[in-house]
C-alpha positions as CSV (number, residue, x, y, z in Angstrom):
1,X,18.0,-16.6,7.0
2,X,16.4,-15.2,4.3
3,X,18.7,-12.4,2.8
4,X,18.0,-9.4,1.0
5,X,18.8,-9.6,-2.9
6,X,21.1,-6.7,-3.6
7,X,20.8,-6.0,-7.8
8,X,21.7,-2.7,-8.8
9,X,19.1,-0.4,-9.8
10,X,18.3,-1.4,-13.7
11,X,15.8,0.9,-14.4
12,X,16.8,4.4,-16.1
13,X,16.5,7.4,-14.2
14,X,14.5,10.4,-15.2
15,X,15.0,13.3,-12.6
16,X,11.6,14.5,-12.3
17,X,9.8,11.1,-11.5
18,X,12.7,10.4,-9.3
19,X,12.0,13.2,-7.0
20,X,8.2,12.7,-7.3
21,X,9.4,9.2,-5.7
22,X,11.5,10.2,-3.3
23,X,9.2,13.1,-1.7
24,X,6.2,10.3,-1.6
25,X,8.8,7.8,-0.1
26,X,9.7,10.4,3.0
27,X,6.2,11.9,3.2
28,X,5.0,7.9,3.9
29,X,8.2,7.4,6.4
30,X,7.9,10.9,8.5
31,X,4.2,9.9,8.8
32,X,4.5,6.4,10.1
33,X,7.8,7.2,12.0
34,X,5.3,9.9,14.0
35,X,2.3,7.4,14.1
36,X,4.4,4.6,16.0
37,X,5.1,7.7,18.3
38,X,1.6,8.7,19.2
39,X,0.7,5.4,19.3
40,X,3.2,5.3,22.3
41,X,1.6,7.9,23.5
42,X,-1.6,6.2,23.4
43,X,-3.2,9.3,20.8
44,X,-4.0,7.2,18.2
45,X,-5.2,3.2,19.6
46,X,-6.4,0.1,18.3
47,X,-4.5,-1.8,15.3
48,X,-1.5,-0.2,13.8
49,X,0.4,-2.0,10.9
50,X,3.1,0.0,9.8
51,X,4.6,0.0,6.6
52,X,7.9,1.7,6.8
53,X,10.7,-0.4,4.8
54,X,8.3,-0.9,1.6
55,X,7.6,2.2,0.8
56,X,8.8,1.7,-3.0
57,X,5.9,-0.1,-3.7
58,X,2.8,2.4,-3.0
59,X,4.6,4.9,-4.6
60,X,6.2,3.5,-7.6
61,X,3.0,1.7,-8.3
62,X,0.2,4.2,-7.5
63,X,2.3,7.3,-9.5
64,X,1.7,5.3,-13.0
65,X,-1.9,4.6,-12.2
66,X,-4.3,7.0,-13.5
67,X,-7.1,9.3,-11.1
68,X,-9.7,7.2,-12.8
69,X,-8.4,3.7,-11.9
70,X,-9.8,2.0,-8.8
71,X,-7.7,1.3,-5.8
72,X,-8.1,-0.9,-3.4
73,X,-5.5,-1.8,-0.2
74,X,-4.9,-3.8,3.0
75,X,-4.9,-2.8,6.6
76,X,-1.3,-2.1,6.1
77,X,-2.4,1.3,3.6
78,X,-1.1,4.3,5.1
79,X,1.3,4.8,2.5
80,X,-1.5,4.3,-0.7
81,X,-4.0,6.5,0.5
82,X,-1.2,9.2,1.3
83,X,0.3,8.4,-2.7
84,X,-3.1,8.6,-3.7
85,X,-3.9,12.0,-2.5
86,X,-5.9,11.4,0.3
87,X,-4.8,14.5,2.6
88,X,-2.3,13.6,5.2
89,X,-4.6,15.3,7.6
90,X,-7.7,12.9,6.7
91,X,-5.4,10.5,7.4
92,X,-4.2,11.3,10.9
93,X,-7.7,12.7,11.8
94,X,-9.0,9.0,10.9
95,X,-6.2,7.5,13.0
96,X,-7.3,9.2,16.4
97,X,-10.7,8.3,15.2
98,X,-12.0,12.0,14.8
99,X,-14.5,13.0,12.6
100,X,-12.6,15.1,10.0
101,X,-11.0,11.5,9.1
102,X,-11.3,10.3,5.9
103,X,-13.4,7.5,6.8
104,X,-15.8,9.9,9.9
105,X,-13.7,8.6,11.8
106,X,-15.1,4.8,12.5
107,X,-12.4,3.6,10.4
108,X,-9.4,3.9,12.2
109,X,-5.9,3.1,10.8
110,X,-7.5,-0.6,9.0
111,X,-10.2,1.4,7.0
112,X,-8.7,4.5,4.8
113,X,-11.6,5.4,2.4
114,X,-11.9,7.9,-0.3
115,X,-14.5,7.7,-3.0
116,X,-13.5,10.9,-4.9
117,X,-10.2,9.4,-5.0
118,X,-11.5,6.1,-5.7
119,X,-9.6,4.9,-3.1
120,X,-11.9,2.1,-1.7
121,X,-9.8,0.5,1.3
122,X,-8.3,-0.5,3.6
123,X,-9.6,-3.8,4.4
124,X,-8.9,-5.7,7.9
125,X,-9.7,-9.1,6.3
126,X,-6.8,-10.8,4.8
127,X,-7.3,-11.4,1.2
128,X,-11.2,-9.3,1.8
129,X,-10.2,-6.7,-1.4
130,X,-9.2,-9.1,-3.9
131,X,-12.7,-9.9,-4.9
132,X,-14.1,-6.8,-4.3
133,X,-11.6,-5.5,-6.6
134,X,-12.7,-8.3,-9.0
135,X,-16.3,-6.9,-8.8
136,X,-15.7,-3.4,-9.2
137,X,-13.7,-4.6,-12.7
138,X,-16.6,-6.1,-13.9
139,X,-18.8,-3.7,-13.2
140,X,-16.6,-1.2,-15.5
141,X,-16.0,-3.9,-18.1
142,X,-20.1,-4.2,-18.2
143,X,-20.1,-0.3,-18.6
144,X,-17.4,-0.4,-21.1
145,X,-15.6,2.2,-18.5
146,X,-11.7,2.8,-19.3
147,X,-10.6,2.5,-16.5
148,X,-8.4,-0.3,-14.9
149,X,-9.2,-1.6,-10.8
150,X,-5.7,-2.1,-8.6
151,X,-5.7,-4.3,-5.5
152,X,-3.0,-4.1,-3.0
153,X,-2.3,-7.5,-1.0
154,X,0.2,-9.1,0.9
155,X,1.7,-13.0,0.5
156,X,-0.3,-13.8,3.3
157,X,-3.6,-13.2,0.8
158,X,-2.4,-16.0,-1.5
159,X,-2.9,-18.7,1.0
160,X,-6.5,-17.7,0.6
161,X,-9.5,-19.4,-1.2
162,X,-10.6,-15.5,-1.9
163,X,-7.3,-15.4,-3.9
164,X,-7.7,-18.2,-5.9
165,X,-11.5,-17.8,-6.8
166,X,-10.9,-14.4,-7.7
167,X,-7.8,-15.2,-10.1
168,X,-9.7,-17.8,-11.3
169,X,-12.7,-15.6,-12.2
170,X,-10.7,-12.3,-13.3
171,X,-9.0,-14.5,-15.8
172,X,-12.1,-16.1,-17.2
173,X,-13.9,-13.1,-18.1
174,X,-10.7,-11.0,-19.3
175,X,-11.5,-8.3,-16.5
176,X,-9.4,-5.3,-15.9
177,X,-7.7,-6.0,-13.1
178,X,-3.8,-5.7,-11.9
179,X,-3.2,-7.9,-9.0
180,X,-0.2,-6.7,-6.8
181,X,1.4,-8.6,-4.6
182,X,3.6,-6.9,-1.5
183,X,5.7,-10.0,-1.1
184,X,7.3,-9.4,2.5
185,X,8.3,-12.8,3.4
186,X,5.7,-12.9,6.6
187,X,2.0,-13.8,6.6
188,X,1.8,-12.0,10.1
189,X,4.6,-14.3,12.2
190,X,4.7,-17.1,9.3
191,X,7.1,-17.6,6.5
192,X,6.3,-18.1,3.3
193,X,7.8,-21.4,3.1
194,X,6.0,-22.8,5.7
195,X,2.8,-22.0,4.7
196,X,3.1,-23.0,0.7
197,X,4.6,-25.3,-0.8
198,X,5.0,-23.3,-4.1
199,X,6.6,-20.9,-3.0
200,X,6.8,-19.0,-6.4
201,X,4.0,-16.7,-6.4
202,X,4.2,-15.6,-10.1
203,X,3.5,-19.9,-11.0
204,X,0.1,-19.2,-9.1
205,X,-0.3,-16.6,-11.5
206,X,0.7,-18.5,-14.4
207,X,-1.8,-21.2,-13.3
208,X,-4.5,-19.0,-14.4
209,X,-3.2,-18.4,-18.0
210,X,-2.6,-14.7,-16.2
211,X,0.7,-13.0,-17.3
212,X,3.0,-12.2,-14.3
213,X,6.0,-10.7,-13.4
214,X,8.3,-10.6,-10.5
215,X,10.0,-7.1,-9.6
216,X,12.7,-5.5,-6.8
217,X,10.3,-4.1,-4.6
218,X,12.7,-1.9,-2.6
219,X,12.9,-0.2,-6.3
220,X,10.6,2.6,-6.2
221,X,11.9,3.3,-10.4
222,X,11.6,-0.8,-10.8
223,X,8.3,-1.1,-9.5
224,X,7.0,2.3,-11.3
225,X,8.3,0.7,-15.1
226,X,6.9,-2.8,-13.9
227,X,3.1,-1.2,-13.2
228,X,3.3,1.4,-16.5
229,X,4.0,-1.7,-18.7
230,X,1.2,-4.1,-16.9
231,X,-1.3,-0.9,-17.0
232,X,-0.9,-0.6,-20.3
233,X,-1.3,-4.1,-21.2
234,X,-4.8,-4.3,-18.9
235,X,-6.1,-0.9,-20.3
236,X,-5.6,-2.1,-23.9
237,X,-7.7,-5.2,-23.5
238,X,-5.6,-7.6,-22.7
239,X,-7.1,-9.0,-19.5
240,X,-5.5,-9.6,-16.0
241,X,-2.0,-8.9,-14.8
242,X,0.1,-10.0,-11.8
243,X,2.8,-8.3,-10.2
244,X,4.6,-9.6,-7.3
245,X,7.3,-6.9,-5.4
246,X,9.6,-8.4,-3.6
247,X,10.0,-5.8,-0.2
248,X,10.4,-6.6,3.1
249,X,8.8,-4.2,6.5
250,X,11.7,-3.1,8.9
251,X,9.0,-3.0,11.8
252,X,6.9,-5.8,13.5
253,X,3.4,-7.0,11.5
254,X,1.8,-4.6,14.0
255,X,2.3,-2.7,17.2
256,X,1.0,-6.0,19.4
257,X,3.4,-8.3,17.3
258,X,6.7,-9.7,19.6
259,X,8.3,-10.4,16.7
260,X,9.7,-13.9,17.5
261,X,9.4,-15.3,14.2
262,X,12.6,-13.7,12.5
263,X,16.3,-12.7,13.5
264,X,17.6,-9.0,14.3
265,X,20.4,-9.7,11.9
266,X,17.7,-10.8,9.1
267,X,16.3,-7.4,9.1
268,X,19.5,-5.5,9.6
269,X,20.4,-7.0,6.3
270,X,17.4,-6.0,4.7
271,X,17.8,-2.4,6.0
272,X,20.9,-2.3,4.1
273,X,18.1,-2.0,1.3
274,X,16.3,0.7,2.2
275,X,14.1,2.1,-0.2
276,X,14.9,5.8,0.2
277,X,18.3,5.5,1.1
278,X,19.1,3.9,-2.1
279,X,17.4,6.0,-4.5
280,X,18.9,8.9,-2.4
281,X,22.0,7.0,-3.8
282,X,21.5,7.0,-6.8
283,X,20.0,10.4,-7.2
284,X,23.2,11.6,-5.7
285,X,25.3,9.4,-7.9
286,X,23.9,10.6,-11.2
287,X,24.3,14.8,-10.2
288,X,20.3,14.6,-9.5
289,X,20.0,15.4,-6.0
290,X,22.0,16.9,-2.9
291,X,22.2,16.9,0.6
292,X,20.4,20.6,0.7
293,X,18.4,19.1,-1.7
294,X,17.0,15.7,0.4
295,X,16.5,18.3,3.7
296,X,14.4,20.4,1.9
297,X,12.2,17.3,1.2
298,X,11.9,16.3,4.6
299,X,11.7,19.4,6.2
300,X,8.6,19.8,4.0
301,X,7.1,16.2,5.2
302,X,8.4,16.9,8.4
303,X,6.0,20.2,8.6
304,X,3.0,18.5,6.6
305,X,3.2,15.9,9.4
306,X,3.2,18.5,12.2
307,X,0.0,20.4,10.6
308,X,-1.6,17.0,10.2
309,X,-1.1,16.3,14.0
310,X,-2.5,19.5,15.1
311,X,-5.5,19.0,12.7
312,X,-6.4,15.9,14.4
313,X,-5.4,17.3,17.8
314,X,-8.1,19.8,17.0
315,X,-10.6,17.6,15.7
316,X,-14.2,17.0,16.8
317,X,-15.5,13.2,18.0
318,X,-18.5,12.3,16.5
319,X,-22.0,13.5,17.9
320,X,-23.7,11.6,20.1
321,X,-26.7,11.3,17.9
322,X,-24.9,10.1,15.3
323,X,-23.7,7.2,16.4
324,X,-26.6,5.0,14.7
325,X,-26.2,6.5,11.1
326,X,-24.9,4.1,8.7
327,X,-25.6,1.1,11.3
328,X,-29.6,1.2,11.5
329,X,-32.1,2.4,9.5
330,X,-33.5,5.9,10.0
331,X,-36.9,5.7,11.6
332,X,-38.5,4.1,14.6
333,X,-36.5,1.3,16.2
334,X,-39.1,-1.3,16.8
């Protein structure tokens, strides 16, 4: 069974970022929590990967990015576009496939987009954003833009020729990219052992003359200090980074998914790590938060996720007429 590693929480705590953490931490959880509901309920249909147990990632990662950096995720990006600032009622609108979402609508829960956030994805193809990341990179590094590019991806992605050609290519022209990993353990049902046989993801790195680094992913304040210090390091010329967070998803790959691949008490364990509960912890621990202090929080996520609902309750499908734009060109079909 593949245990949870339980080191203390190294990283120095500053009050202020700590709640920022925390509030993006339950905003992310009260979402998804509601999502898996209404997807019960059959309001919102299709896929729906859920990301609640690795909630330290998005947030400690995308709260020491810049606005201007690039951003782009997997199908399992509720949480980054929600960090990012994409409105929690885009969000839901796009998951019931109205046409307020952020995305008109024909994304669905796979296909969160923003361009004013430059939040480009949500991608359904394992490994698909890693070289468009890679592209978007060099087409600031040919601009001489300031600005760094951030892809999302799980261990599944490093099983990928897109992975390796993209690495490969990032390192050889020095672009401005930070490659982070969301090491759950699972390509959908399959371990990571039994799909590579180097199982150290940060050596793949290090293959590519790429610095990498390994960090606690159920640390929100971990993960935050490991992304500031490879920022930095990209944004000053220094080429590529890797990151790999080490997290693990308390729910199935995906509503569809039997979970048959992994034991009850492997999870349990793991839940014994949860992100929010242990910075909670801590906060508590150091005089930095109370009890009052936590309900305010999620009563506050809890009502954001109520006016999101009844936004997309409300919500308009997309005209008729419409339906062609952005598949066909305007004009006469011949």
């Amino acid at each position: 069974m593949r245990k949870a590693a339980n080191k203390p929480l190294g990283v120095a705590l500053d009050a202020g970022l700590a709640r920022t953490l925390l509030a993006d931490m339950v905003r992310i959880r009260k979402m998804e929590e509601r999502c898996a509901e209404l997807y019960g309920e059959g309001k919102i249909r299709g896929f729906l990967h859920l990301y609640i147990g690795e909630e330290a990632v998005a947030s400690g990662a995308l709260r020491a990015l810049s606005p201007e950096d690039n951003v782009v995720a997997t199908y399992r990006e509720h949480g980054h576009a929600l960090v990012r600032g994409v409105p929690m009622k885009a969000i839901m609108a796009e998951m019931y496939g109205k046409h307020e979402g952020c995305s008109g609508g024909r994304g669905g829960s796979m296909h969160l987009f923003d361009v004013k956030r430059r939040f480009y994805g949500g991608n359904a193809i394992v490994a698909g954003g890693i070289p468009l990341t890679v592209g978007v990179a060099l087409a600031d590094k040919m601009q001489n833009l300031p600005r760094i590019s951030v892809c999302f991806f799980g261990d599944g992605a490093v099983a990928e020729g897109a992975f390796h050609e993209s690495m490969n290519l990032a390192a050889l022209w020095q672009l401005p990219v930070l490659f982070l990993c969301e090491n759950n353990l699972y390509a959908m049902g399959t371990a990571l052992s039994r799909s590579e046989s180097q199982t150290d993801l940060c050596a793949k790195a290090a293959s590519y003359n790429m610095p990498a680094a390994s960090v606690d992913g159920m640390d929100a304040l971990a993960v935050h200090q490991a992304v500031v210090n490879a920022a930095k390091a990209v944004r000053n010329g220094g080429g590529p980074q890797f990151i790999e967070c080490r997290t693990y998803r308390f729910r199935a790959h995906s509503m569809f998914d039997p979970e048959l691949y992994r034991s009850k008490n492997e999870v349990e364990e793991w839940k014994k790590r949860d992100p929010v509960e242990l910075l909670v912890a801590r906060m508590k621990a150091e005089g930095m938060l109370t009890d009052d202090d936590f309900e305010v929080i999620a009563a506050s996520a809890d009502e954001e996720v109520r006016q999101a609902i009844a936004f997309a309750e409300t919500g308009s499908w997309e005209p008729v007429e419409e339906l062609c734009r952005h598949v066909v060109a305007e004009g006469e079909l011949r």
